[in-house]
C-alpha positions in Angstrom: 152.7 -200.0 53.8 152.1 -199.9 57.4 154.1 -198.1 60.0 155.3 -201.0 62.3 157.9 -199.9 64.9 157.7 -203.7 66.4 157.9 -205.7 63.9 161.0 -207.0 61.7 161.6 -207.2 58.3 160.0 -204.7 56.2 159.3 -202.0 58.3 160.1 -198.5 58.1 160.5 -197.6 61.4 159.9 -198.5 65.3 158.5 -196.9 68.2 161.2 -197.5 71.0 162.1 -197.0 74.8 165.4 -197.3 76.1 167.0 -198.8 72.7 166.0 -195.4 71.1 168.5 -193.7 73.2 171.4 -192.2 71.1 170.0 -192.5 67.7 168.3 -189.5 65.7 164.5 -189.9 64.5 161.5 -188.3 65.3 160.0 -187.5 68.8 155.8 -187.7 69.1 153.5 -186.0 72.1 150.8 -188.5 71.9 148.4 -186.3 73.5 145.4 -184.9 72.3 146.6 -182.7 68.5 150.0 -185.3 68.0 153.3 -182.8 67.8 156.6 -183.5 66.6 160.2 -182.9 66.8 163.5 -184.0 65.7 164.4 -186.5 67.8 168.6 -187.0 69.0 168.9 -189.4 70.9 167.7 -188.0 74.5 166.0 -190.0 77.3 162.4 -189.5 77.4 159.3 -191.2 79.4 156.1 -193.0 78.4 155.0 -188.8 77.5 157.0 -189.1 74.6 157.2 -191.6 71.5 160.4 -192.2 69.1 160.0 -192.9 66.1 163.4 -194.1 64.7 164.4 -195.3 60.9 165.4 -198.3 60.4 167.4 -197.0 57.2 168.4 -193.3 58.1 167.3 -192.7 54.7 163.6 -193.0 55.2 164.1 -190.3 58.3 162.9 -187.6 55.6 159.7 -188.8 54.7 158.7 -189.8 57.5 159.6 -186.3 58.8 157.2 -185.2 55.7 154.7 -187.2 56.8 154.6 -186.0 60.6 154.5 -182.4 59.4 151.7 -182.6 56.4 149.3 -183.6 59.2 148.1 -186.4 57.3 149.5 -188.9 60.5 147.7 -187.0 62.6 144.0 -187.6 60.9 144.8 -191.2 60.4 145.9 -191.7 64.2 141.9 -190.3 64.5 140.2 -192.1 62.4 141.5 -195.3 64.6 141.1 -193.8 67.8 139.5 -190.6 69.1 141.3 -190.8 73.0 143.4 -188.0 74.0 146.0 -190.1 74.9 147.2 -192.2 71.7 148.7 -195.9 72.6 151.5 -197.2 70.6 149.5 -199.8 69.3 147.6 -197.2 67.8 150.3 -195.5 66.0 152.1 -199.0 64.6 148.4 -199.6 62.4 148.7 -196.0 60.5 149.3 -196.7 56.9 152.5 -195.2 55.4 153.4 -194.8 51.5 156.9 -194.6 51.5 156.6 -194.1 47.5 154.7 -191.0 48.2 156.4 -189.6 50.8 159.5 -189.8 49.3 158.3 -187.4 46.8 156.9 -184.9 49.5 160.3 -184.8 51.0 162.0 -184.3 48.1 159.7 -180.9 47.5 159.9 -179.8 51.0 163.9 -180.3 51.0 166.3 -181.1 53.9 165.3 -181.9 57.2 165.4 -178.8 59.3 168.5 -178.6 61.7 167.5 -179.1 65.1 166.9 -175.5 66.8 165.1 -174.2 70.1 164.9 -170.3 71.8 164.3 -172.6 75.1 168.0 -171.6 77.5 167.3 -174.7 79.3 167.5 -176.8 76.4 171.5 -178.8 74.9 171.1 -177.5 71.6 170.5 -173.7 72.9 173.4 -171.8 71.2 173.5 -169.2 73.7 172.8 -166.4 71.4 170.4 -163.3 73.7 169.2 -162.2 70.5 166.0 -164.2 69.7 166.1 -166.2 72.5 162.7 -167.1 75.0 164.8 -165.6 78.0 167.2 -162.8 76.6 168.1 -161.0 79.6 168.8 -164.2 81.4 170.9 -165.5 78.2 172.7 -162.3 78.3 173.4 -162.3 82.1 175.1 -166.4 81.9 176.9 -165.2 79.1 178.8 -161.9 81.0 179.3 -164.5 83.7 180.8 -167.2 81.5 178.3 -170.1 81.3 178.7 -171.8 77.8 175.9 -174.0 76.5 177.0 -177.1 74.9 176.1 -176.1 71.3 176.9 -172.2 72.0 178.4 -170.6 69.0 181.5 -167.8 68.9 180.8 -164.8 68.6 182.0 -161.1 69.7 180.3 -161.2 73.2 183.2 -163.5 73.9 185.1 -160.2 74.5 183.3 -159.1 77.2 182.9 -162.0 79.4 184.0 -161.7 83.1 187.3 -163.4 83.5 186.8 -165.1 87.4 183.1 -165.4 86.9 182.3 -162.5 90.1 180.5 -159.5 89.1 179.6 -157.3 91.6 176.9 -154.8 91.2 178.8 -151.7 92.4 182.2 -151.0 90.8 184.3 -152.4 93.1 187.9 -153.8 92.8 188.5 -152.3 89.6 185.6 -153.7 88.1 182.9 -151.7 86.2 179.3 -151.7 87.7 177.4 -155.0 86.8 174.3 -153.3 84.8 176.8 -151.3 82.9 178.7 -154.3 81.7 175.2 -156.0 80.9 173.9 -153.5 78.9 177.7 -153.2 76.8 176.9 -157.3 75.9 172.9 -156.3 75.0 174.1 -153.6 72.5 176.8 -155.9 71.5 174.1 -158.3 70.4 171.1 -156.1 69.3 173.4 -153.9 66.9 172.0 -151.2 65.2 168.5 -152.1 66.6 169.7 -151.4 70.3 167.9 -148.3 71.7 166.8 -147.3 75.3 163.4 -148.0 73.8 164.1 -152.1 73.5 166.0 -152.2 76.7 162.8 -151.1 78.1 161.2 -153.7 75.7 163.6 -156.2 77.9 162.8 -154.9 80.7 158.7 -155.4 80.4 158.8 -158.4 79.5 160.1 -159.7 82.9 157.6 -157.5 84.9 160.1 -155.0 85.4 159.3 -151.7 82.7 159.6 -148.3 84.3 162.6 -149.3 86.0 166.4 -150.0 84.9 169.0 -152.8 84.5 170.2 -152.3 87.6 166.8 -152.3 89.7 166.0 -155.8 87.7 169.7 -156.8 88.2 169.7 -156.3 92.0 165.8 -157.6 92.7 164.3 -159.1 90.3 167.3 -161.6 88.2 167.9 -164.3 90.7 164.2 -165.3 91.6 163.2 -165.8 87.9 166.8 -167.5 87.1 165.7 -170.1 89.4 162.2 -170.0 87.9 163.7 -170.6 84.3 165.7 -172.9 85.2 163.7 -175.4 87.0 165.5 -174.5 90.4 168.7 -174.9 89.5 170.4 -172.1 89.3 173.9 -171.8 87.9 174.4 -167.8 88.3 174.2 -167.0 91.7 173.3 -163.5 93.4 175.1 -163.5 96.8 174.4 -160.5 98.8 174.4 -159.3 102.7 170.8 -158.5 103.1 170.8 -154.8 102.5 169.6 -153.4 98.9 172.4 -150.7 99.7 174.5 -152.9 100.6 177.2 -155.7 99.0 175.8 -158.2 96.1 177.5 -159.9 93.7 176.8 -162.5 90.8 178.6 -165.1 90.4 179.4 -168.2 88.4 178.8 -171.2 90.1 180.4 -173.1 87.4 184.1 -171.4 88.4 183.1 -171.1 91.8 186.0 -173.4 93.1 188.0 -172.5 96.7 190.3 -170.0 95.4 187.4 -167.8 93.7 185.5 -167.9 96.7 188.1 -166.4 98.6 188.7 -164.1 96.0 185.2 -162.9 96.5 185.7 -162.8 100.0 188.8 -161.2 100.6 189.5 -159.1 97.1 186.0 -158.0 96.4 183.9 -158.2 99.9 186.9 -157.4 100.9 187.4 -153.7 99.7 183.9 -153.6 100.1 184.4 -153.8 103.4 187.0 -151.5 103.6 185.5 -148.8 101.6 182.7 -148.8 104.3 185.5 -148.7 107.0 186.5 -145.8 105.8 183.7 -143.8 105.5 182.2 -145.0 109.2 185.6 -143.4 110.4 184.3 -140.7 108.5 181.3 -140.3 110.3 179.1 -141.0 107.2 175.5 -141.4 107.8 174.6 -145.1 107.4 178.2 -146.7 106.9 178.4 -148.3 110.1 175.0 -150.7 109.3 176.4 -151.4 105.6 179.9 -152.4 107.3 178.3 -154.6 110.0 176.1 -156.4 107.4 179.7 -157.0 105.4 181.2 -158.2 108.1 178.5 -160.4 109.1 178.1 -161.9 105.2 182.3 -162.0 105.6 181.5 -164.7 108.3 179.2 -166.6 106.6 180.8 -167.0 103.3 184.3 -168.1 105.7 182.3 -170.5 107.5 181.4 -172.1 104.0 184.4 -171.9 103.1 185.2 -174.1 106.2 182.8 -176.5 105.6 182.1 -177.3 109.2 178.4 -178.3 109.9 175.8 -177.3 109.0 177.7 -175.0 106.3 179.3 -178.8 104.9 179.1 -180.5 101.5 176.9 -183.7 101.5 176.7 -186.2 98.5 174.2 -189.2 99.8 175.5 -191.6 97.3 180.0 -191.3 97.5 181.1 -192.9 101.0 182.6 -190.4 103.9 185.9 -190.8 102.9 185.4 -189.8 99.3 182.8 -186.1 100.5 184.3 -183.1 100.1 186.2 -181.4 102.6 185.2 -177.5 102.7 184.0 -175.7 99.8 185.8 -177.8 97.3 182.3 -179.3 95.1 182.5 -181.5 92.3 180.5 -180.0 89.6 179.1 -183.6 88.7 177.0 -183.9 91.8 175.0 -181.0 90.9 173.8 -177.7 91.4 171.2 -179.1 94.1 173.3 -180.7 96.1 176.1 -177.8 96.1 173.9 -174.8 96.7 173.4 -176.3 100.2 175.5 -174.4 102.7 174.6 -170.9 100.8 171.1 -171.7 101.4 172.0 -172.8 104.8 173.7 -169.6 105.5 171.1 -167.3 104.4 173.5 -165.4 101.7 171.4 -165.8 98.9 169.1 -163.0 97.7 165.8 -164.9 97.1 164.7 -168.7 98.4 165.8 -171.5 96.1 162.9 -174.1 95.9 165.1 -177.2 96.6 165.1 -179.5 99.5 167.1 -181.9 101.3 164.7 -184.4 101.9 165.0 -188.5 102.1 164.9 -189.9 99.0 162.4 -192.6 98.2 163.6 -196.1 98.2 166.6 -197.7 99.3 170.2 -197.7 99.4 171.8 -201.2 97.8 172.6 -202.0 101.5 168.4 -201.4 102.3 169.4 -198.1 104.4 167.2 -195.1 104.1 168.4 -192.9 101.2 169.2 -189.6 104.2 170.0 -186.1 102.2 170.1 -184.3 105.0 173.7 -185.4 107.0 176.1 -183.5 108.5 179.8 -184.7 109.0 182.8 -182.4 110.7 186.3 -182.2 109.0 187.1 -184.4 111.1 185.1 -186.8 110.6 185.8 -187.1 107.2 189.6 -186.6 108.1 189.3 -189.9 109.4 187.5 -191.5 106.7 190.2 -191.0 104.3 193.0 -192.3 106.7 190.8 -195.1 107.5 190.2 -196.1 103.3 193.4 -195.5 103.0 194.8 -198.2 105.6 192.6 -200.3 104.6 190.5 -200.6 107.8 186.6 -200.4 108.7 185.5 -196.7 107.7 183.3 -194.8 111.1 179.9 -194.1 110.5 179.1 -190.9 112.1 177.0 -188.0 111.1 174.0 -186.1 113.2 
């Protein structure tokens, strides 16, 4: 029998694009030594073939064939080119008698699983994970992956989503409430010895929690997640000074004023204090407070250039100060913190034009700013009924 993901009729399964989207099968890299994967339904390019049963049945020997390597050798003997066409793969003989019978040895088809953070079906588990400090870190802050399972780090995780590092507003030191999740999670196998383990295998051994917490965490959590970072390290520019992490996820306008006013805020008056004192160095960690107080105010503002823009919703419908909609993206959001200089390392993201056009043929502009005002006036303006103002610089 041949494998024939065009044809009707008799077929076992097809090769697909778009109408592959949402069913289960099995994914093929046609490059070079073919690999495979369960397949559930995900968009994918022309890097990527799916091969999807016809009758869901058949998805197990075809799974068996894939994995005894036998699909592989009989791509070859067709075609020796790194890159392998479709047309290729649809002439590959199949005996669906045969590999019935493998299946049957080899047993279920595996449950889908990956150690990858930035994958859906990552259960958010730090033990065993490609990434476990990182895991560890999203999951004191709150972040849940979609497929994350219960377990008794639940216990620990920060309520508002806003750790700071120092133990400030009641709240305990941030590597010392890391390192209570990590030996939650490693058990009996937790030692200083595998925290240092942790700690070498993001270039940071010989040093501790904290010293990766404060300088070395944000820059790879942008790295590992493609520059999109969803914990953020907000700080005032002094390695003594005020940082905090924080959830970008719960980040809404009363938690940023919460971390302006409860936590930047004792902050601010601890170093008060101790200026009044006549304590060496106070006076430079208050003015740096006070200076990250302004900046994280004027964000919550929202007056240009600290203002939320979203190039595809009209002016009436943007947001007014820091009041994001999650659905727009972490890209588009991070904007006036980048702007403002309050994060702790660059974030590789742009605000660029995009390429093409707009349904209306204008340019596809990222980079606008619009006052309060403005978009004040928008709203009245939708809401009457009349001709919205253009605006913007």
């Amino acid at each position: 029998m041949v494998l024939d993901w065009e044809r009707q009729g008799h077929d076992i399964a097809r090769l697909q694009g778009l109408a592959a989207w949402g069913k289960n099968g099995i994914s093929v890299n046609p490059y070079g030594h073919l690999r495979y994967a369960l397949y559930e339904g995900e968009a994918f390019d022309s890097n990527m073939a799916a091969l999807i049963p016809k009758d869901p049945r058949h998805l197990r020997a075809i799974w068996a064939f894939c994995i005894s390597g036998e699909l592989d050798v009989a791509v070859r003997r067709i075609d020796a080119k790194v890159y392998v066409t479709n047309a290729t793969l649809v002439k590959v003989p199949f005996d669906i008698g045969r590999w019935e019978l493998a299946a049957e040895r080899i047993g279920p088809v595996p449950e889908p699983h990956t150690d990858d953070p930035t994958q859906w079906i990552f259960t958010g588990d730090p033990y065993g994970s490609a990434e476990p400090l990182q895991v560890a870190v999203a999951r004191l802050l709150g972040y849940i992956w979609p497929q994350q399972e219960s377990s008794r780090v639940s216990k620990l995780v920060d309520e508002d989503g806003i750790l700071p590092f120092s133990g400030i507003a009641n709240a305990e030191p941030a590597a010392d409430r890391l390192r209570a999740i990590l030996a939650l999670v490693y058990g009996g196998s937790w030692s200083p010895k595998m925290l240092e383990q942790l700690l070498h295998q993001v270039g940071y051994g010989g040093t501790t929690l904290d010293h990766w917490l404060r300088n070395g965490f944000f820059e790879q959590h942008c790295k590992v997640f493609h520059q999109r970072p969803f914990i953020w390290h907000i700080w005032d520019g002094r390695r003594d000074g005020f940082s905090v992490l924080v959830n970008y996820h719960q980040l809404d306008a009363a938690h940023l004023d919460k971390l302006i006013y409860t936590y930047l805020g004792e902050w601010i008056r601890t170093q008060r204090a101790a200026r009044d004192r006549n304590q060496i160095g106070a006076d430079a960690l208050l003015v740096a407070a006070l200076e990250l107080q302004k900046k994280l105010e004027a964000i919550r503002d929202g007056e240009p250039p600290y203002d939320l823009h979203i190039r595809w919703k009209p002016l009436a419908e943007q947001p007014i100060g820091w009041n994001p909609d999650l659905n727009d993206g972490v890209r588009l959001n991070i904007r006036p913190f980048v702007t403002a200089g309050v994060l702790r390392s660059k974030v590789n993201v742009n605000w660029n034009t995009d390429r093409g056009l707009n349904p209306g043929g204008s340019a596809r502009m990222n980079d606008l700013h619009y006052t309060n005002a403005e978009k004040r006036a928008a709203r009245e303006t939708a809401r009457v009924g009349a001709p919205a103002p253009t605006g913007g610089r």
